[in-house]
C-alpha positions in Angstrom: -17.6 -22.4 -18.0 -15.5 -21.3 -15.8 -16.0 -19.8 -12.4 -15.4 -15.8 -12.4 -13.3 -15.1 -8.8 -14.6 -12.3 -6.6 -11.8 -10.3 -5.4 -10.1 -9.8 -2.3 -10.3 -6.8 -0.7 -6.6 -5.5 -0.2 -4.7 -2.4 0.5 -1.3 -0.8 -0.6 0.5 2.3 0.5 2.9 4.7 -1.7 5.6 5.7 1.2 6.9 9.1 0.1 10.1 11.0 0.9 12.2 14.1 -0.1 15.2 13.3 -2.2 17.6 15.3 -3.5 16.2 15.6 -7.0 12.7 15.4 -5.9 10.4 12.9 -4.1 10.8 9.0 -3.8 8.3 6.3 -3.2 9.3 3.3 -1.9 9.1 0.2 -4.2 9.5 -3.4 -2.9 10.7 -6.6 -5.4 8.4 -9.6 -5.1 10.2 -12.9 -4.8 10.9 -14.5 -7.6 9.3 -17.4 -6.7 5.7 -15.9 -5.7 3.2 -17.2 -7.7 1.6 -13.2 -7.8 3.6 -10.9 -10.2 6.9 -12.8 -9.0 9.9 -10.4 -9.6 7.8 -7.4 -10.1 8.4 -4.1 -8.1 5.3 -3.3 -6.1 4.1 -1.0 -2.8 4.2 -2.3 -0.1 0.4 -3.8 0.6 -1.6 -7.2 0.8 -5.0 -8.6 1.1 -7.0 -7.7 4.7 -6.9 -10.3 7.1 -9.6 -10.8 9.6 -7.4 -9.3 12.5 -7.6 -5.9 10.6 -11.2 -5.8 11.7 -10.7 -6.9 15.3 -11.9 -4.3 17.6 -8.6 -4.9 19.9 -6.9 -3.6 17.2 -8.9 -1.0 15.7 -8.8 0.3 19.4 -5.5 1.1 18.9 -5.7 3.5 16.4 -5.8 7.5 16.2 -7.2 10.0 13.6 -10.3 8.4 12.1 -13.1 6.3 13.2 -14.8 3.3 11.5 -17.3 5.9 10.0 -15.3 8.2 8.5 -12.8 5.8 7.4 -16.1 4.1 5.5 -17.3 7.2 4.5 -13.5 8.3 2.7 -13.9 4.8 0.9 -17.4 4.8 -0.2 -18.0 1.8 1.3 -21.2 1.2 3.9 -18.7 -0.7 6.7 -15.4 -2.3 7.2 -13.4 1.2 6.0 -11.7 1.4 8.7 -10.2 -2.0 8.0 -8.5 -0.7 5.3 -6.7 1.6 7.1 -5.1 -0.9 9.4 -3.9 -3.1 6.6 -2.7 -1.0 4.8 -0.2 0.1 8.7 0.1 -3.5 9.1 1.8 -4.4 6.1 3.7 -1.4 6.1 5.6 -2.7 8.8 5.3 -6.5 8.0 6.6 -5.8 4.3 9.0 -3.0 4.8 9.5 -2.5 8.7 8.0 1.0 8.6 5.7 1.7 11.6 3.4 4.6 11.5 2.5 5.4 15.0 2.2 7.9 17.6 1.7 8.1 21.3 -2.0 8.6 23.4 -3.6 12.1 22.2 -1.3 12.0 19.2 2.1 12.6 20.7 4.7 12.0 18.1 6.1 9.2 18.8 10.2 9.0 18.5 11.4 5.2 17.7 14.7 6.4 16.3 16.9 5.5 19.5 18.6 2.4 19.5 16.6 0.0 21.9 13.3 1.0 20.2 14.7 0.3 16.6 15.9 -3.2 18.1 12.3 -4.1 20.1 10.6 -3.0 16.9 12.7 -4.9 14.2 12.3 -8.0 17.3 8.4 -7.5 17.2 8.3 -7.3 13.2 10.0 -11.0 13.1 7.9 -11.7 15.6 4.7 -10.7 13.6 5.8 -11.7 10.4 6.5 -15.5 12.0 3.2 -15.4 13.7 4.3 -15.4 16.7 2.4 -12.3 18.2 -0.1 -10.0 16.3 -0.2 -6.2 16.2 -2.5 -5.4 18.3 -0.2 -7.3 21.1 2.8 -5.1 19.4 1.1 -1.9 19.8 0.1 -2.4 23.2 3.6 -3.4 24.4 4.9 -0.7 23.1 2.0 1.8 24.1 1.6 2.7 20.6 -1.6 3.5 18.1 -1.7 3.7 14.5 -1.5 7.2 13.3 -4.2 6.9 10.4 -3.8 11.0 10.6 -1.6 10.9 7.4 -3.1 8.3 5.1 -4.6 10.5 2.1 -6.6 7.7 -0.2 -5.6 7.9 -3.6 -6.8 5.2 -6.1 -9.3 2.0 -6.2 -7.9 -0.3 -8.5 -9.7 -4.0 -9.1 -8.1 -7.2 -10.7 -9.4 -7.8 -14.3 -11.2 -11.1 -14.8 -8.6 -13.6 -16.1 -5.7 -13.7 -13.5 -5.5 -17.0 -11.2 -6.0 -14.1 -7.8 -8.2 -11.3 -8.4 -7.3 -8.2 -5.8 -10.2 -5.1 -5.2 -7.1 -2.9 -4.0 -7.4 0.7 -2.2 -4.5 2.7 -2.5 -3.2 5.2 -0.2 -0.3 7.8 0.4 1.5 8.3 3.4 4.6 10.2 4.8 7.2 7.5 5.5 8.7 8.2 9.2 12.0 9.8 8.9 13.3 8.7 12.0 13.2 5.3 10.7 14.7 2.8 7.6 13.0 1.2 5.6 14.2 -2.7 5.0 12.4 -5.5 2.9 11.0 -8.5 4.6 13.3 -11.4 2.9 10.4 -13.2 2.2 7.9 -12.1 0.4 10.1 -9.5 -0.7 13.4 -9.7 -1.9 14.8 -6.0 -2.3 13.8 -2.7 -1.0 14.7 0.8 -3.1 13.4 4.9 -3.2 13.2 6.2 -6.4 11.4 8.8 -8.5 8.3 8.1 -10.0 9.8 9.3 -13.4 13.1 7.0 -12.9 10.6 4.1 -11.9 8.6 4.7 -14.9 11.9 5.6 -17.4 13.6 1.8 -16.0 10.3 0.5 -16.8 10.0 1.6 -20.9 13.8 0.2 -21.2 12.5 -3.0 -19.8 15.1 -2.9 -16.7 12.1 -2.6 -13.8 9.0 -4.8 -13.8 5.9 -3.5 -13.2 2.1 -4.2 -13.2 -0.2 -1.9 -14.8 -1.6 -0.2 -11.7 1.2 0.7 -10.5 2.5 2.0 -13.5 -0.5 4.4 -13.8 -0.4 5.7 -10.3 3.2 6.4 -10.6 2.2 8.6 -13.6 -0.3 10.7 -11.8 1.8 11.8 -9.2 4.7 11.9 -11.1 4.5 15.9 -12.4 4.1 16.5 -8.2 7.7 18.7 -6.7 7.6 17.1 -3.1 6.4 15.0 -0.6 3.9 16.6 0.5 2.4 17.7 -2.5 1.7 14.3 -3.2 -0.1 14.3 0.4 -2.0 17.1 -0.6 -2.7 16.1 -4.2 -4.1 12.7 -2.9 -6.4 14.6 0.0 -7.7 17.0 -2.3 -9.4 14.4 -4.2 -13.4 14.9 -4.8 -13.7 11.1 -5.5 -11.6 7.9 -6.2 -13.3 6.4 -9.0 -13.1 2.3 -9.0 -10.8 1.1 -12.2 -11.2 -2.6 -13.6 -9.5 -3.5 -16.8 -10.4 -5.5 -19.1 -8.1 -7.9 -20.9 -9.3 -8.4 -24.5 -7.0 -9.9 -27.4 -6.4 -7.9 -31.0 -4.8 -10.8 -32.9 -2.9 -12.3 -30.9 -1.9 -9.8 -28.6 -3.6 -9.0 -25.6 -4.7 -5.4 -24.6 -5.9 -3.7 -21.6 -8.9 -1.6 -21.6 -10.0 1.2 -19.2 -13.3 2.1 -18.9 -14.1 5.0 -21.4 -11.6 3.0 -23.9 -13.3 2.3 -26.9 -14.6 -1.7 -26.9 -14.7 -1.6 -23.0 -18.5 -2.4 -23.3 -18.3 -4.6 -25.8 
């Protein structure tokens, strides 16, 4: 029998903007070649590393301590963990940094010599060649957790070869800056609508994994940005989702909890 894989804890973050026609999250193309939902269009987001956690870091953060991060999550420790990833990988994946000045200044990284020291320091980090704690302090910079609104727990079904306990959140994406996919680990960056995302998807012209799908349909009826902000911070609880993969025939369907045969 076969060993059953505890998930990694992870994080994701749907970057929202005001369009023309409405809001857009960012969605990011997986390379082709990644052995994890290679090709499919995905938020920005990735397993917690153990620098998340590092008090240097974590020191370098604004808006939320480790208890009330935990407390948000429902987790006992380690919340505020989540928060940081979920920054980190927002820059490393799609060159958005989320940060402010000491006492919350906003911070203004639009000029020329800061988008150029900060798209240096991404290559930087995403080479391994300095971490983000080390980029923060350089720059005199701290995570601004103040806009993070926690949305959805989704957990990889038993089955896949990775298994993912994933938190997502919602976060204004800085208008002073543009977003840009990493080349690596992802191949194309693009805004759209949740209802164009989810449209391309039933035509079979945009891949996508179930959670994301169903995220993009609860926020999809939203009118703005920050309606989706609010929508998302409003939340009483996050309830934790794991599918189940079961076959009819020869054809294998995914279960929710409530669905009937979940239990079975």
């Amino acid at each position: 029998m076969s060993q059953t894989l505890t998930p990694r804890p992870a994080a994701t973050v749907l970057a929202v903007r005001d369009g023309s026609e409405g809001f857009e999250v960012l969605m990011l193309r997986r390379n082709l070649k990644s052995d994890f939902v290679g090709g499919a269009y995905v938020f920005p987001g990735g397993a917690l590393d153990e620098n998340d956690a590092d008090s240097q870091l974590q020191c370098r953060t604004f808006g939320l301590d480790e208890r009330a991060a935990s407390k948000i999550l429902g987790v006992d420790s380690g919340g505020l963990a989540y928060y940081v990833a979920v920054l980190r990988e927002l820059f490393e994946e799609a060159g958005l940094l989320i940060a402010c000045r000491a006492q919350g200044k906003i911070a203004d990284l639009s000029d020329a010599p800061s988008v150029a020291r900060l798209a240096a320091q991404r290559r930087g980090l995403n080479h391994g060649e300095v971490n983000l704690a080390e980029i923060l302090e350089r720059e005199e910079l701290l995570l601004d957790l103040r806009g993070l609104a926690y949305l959805a727990h989704w957990v990889t079904p038993v089955g896949p070869p990775r298994r993912y306990d994933t938190r997502f959140f919602v976060a204004l994406a800085p208008s002073d800056q543009t977003a840009v996919h990493d080349a690596g680990e992802t191949i194309e960056d693009t805004w759209l609508r949740p209802t164009d995302a989810l449209a391309a998807h039933e035509h079979g012209d945009f891949d996508m994994i179930f959670p994301t799908i169903r995220t993009l349909r609860t926020i999809e009826h939203l009118a703005s940005a920050h309606d989706v902000l609010n929508y998302a911070s409003c939340l009483v609880s996050v309830p934790r989702t794991e599918p189940r993969i079961v076959m009819r025939g020869d054809k294998p369907i995914i279960l929710l909890p409530g669905d009937e045969g979940y239990n079975d």
